[in-house]
C-alpha positions in Angstrom: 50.9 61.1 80.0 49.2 58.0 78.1 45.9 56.5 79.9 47.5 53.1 78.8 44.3 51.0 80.8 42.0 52.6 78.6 44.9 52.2 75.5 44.9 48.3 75.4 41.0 48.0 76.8 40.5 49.8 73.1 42.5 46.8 71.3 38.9 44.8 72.2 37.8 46.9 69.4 40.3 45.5 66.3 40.4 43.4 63.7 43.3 42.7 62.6 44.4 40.3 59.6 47.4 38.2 59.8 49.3 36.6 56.3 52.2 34.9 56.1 53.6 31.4 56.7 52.4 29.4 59.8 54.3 27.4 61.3 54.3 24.4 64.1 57.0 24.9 66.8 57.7 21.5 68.5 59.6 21.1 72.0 60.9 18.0 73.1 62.3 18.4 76.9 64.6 16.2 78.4 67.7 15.5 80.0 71.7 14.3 78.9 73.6 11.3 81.5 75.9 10.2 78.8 77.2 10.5 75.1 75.7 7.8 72.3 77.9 4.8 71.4 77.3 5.0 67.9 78.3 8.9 67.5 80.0 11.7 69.7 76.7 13.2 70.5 74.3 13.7 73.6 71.5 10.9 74.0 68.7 13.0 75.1 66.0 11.2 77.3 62.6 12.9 76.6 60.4 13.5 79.3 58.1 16.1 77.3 56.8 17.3 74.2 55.0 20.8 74.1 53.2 21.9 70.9 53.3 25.8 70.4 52.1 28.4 67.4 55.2 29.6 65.7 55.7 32.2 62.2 52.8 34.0 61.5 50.6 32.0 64.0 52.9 33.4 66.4 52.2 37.1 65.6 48.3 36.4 65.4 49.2 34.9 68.8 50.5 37.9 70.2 47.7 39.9 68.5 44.9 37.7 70.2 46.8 38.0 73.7 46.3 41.7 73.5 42.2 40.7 73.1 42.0 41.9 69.3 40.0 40.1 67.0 42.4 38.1 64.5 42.0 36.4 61.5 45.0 34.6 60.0 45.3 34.0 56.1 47.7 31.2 55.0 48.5 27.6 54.0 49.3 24.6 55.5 50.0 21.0 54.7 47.2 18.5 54.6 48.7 16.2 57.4 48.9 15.8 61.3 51.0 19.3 61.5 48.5 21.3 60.3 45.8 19.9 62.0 47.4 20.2 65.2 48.5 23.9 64.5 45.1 24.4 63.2 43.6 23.3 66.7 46.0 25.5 68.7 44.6 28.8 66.3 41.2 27.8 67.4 42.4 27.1 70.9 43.3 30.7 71.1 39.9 32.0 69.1 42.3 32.8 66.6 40.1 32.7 63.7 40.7 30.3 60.7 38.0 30.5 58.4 40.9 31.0 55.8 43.4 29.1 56.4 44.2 26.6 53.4 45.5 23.2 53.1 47.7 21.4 50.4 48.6 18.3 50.0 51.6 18.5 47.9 53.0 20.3 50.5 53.8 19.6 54.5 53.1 21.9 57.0 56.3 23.9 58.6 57.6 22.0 62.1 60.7 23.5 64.0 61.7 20.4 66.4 63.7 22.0 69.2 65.2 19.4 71.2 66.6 20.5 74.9 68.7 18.7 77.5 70.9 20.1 80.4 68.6 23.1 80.4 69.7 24.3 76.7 69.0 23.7 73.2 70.7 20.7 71.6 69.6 20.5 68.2 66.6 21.7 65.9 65.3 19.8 63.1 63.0 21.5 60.5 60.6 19.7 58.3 59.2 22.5 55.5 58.0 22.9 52.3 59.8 26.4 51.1 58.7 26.8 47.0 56.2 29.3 45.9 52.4 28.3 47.1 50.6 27.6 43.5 48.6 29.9 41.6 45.6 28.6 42.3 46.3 29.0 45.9 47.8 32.4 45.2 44.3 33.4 43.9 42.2 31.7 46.7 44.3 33.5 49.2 44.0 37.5 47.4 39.9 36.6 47.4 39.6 35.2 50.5 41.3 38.6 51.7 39.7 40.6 49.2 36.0 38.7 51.1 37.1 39.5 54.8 38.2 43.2 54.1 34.6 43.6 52.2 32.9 42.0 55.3 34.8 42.7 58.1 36.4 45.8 57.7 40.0 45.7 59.5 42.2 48.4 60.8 45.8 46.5 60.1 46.7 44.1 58.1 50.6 42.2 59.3 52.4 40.6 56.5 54.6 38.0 58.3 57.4 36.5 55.9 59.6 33.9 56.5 60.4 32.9 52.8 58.2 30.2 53.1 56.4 30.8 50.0 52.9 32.3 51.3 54.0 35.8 50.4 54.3 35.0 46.9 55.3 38.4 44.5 51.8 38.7 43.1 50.4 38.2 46.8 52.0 40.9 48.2 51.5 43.2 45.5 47.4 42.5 45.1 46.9 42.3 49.2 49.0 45.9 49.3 46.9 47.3 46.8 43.7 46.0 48.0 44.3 47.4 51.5 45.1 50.8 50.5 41.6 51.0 48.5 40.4 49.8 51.4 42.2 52.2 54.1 43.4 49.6 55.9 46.7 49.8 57.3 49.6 47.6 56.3 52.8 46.2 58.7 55.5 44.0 57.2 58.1 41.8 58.4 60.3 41.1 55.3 62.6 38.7 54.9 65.6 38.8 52.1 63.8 36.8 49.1 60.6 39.4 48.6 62.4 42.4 50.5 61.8 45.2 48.0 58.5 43.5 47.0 56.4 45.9 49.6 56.2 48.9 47.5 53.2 51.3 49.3 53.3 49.4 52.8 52.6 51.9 55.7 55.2 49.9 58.5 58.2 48.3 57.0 60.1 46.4 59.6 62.8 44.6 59.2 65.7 43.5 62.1 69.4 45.1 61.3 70.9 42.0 59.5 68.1 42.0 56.6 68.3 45.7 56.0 72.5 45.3 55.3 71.8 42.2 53.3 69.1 43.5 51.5 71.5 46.7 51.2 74.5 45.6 50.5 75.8 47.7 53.3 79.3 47.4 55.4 79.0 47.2 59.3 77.3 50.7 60.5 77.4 53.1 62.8 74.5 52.7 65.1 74.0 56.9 64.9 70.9 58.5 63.7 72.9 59.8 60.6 73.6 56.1 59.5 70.1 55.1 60.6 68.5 57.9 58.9 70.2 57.2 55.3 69.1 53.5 55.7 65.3 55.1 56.2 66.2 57.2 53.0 67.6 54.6 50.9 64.4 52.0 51.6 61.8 54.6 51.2 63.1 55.3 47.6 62.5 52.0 46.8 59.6 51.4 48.9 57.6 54.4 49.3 56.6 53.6 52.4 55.4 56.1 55.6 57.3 54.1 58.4 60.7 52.2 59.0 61.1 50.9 62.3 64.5 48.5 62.3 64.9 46.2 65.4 68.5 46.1 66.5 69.1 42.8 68.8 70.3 44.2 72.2 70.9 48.4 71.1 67.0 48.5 71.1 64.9 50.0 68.1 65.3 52.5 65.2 62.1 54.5 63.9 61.6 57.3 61.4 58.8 58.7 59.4 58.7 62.1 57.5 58.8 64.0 60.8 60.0 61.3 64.0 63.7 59.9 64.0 64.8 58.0 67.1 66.9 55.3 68.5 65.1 53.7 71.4 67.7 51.6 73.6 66.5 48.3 74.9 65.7 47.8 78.5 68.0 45.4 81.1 66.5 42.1 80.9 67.8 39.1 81.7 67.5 37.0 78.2 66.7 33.5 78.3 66.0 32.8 74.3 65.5 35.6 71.3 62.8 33.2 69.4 60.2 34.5 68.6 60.9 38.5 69.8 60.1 39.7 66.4 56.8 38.5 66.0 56.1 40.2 69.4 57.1 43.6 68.3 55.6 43.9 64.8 52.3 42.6 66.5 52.4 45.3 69.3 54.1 47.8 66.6 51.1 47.4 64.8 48.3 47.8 66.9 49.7 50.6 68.9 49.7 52.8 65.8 46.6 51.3 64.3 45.6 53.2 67.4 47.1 56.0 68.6 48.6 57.0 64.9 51.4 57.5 67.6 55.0 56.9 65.9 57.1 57.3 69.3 54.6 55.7 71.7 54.1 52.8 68.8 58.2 52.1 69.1 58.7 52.7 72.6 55.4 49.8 73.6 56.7 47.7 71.4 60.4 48.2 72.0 58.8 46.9 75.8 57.5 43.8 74.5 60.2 43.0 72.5 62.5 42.7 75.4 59.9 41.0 77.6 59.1 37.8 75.9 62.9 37.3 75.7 62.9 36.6 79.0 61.1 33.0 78.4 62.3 29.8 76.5 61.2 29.4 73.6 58.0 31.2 71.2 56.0 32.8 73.5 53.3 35.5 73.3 53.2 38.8 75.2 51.4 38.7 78.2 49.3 41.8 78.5 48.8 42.8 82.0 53.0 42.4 82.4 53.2 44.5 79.3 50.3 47.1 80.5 52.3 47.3 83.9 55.6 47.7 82.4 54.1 50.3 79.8 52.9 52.1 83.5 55.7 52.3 85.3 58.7 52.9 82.3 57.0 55.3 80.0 55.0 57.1 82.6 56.5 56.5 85.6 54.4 55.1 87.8 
């Protein structure tokens, strides 16, 4: 049975390292009477705007609500965006010693708009080209710095093909942190997929992996699993495949573990955001416990949980701690 109070009261102890692309999520609430004269669409009146951390922000979010010491490496525009995501990092004692800004790019905004209690429309204002070199080499000293000085235990590479994660990034930070001994969690997306070579945790949802693939609609079976785990690791080389698959739950297999872990009945209000959840909690369970099954089935838990609210949210962790108590040991 797993002492899970004194579990998470060890996450005090972690520093963990976040790099990837930030991101500003944007909500504008309001509600619908009648359609626009000039176009067949709602007229939303706005009664409230709500400024949230989204992308890798979101997974140093989730890190931070567990109580571990974060530090988040990336870039953002130099306009109003980034300061106001900047502000919401320090807000949460995120720390953001490293975080970059560049004017010839604009800092990533996902609007959501919502009327009549459901989402009418998102608009996205991005940069999305390869960060410069210059950048590119500020970012692999700056990491090269904390990991000297600070000495983490994980390292989360959050992608979302916004151009952070440059080739030559992932390759230098990869190596760096297995000199180091520091362990290494990725959430790919398609662009840099098979970039990760030597990652410890490689997780991707089901829809990358049969992109990135090539592969037909699959049998969600431990056979068809397990050849996916085979197929990525001879590219890859990596110690860990955990594969997130929407409602059926999780996937995980190293040399020795295979499972599928089913998800847990919830009642799902919005999917935004779930990722980021469970490679946070995926990787500071096992930055931990070196605990394969207990690092799926936590975060297979959290996953599920912050489903259960609108919009990006972060895990709480005395629901999580509870619901770690009472479905994985019963009390």
């Amino acid at each position: 049975m797993t002492d899970f109070d004194k579990l998470f009261a060890g996450f005090k102890n972690i520093k963990a390292a976040v790099v990837g692309d930030v991101m500003l999520d944007t909500y504008w609430w309001g509600h619908v009477e009648r359609i626009s004269p000039e176009a067949p669409v709602p007229v939303v009146n706005i009664e409230n705007r709500e400024y949230r951390i989204g992308g890798a922000g979101n997974v140093a979010l989730n890190l931070r609500s567990l109580e571990a010491q974060v530090t988040v490496f990336s870039l953002t525009g130099n306009d109003e965006d980034g300061n106001i995501l900047k502000s919401l990092l320090d807000q949460n004692s995120i720390h953001t010693d490293y975080l970059l800004k560049n004017g010839n790019r604009i800092t990533t905004n996902k609007t959501r708009i919502f009327g009549r209690k459901q989402q009418m429309m998102r608009l996205d204002s991005e940069t999305i080209r390869d960060i410069s070199a210059s950048d590119e080499n500020e970012i692999i000293e700056a990491v090269g710095r904390y990991i000297e000085e600070e000495k983490p235990s994980v390292m989360i590479f959050e992608d979302y093909n916004k151009g952070v994660l440059t080739e030559k990034v992932i390759i230098e930070l990869i190596g760096l942190c297995k000199k180091h001994e520091v362990f290494t969690a990725v959430d790919p997306k398609t662009k840099n997929f098979f970039s990760y070579g030597g990652v410890d945790l490689f997780k991707p949802n089901l829809k990358e992996v049969r992109e990135a693939l090539n592969l037909p609609v699959l049998q969600l079976d431990l056979a068809s699993l397990g050849e996916i785990h085979t197929r990525l690791a001879r590219q890859l080389h990596h110690q860990i495949s955990f594969i997130t698959l929407s409602e059926k739950g999780v996937y995980c297999q190293d040399e020795r573990y295979a499972k599928i872990i089913p998800s847990y009945l919830r009642s799902v209000a919005d999917v935004s955001g779930a990722g980021d959840t469970v490679i946070a909690v995926a990787a500071l369970i096992y930055s931990v416990t070196k605990d394969v099954k207990l690092m799926a089935e936590v975060a297979n838990i959290a996953g599920g949980l912050v489903c259960e609210s609108v919009g990006t949210v972060p895990i709480e962790r005395d629901r999580l701690l509870q619901e770690c108590k009472l479905l994985l040991n019963g009390n």
